[in-house]
C-alpha positions, 0 to 999 in steps of 0.5 A: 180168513172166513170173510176171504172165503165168503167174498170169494164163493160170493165172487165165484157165485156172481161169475157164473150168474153172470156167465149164464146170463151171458150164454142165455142172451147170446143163445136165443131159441128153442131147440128141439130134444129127443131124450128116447122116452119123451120128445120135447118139440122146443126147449129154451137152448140155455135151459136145455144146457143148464139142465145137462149142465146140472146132471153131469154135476149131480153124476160127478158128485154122485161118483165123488161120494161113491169113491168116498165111501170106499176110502171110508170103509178102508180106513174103518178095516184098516182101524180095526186091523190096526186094533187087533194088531195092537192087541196081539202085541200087548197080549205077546208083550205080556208072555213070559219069556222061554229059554230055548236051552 
């Protein structure tokens, strides 16, 4: 099972080598970029899109690990809820029983 998840991300990898290097030979140039604080006057067009291409990866892992962690801090609260609960049942559990006559 481990080899078939290896080949596969070593498949995967070679896929999108080979995707850039596509879109890198089809796309000669240099492009021009004003990103508001700094102008660029010629960016390579496949750098420039790889470049964006692994910010927006880093934003949506950014987002993924932030959502993350609240679902980790939910649980944390939950668990402890769930173990004062528990307790306040056995020490209920542990109480002598009152008749009401």
């Amino acid at each position: 099972m481990a080899i078939l998840r290896r080949v596969l991300l070593v498949l995967v990898v070679l896929f999108f080598a080979a995707a850039a290097a596509t879109f890198a030979y089809l796309n000669p140039g240099e492009i021009g970029l004003n990103l508001a604080f700094i102008e660029l006057e010629s960016v390579a067009k496949p750098l420039a899109f790889t470049v964006t291409f692994a910010l927006g990866w880093l934003f949506g892992l950014a987002c993924a690990a932030s959502a993350l962690l609240k679902q980790v801090n939910v649980r944390r609260r939950m668990r402890r809820d769930l173990k004062a609960a528990e307790s306040e049942v056995s020490s209920l559990r542990s109480l002598p029983l009152n008749d009401a006559d």
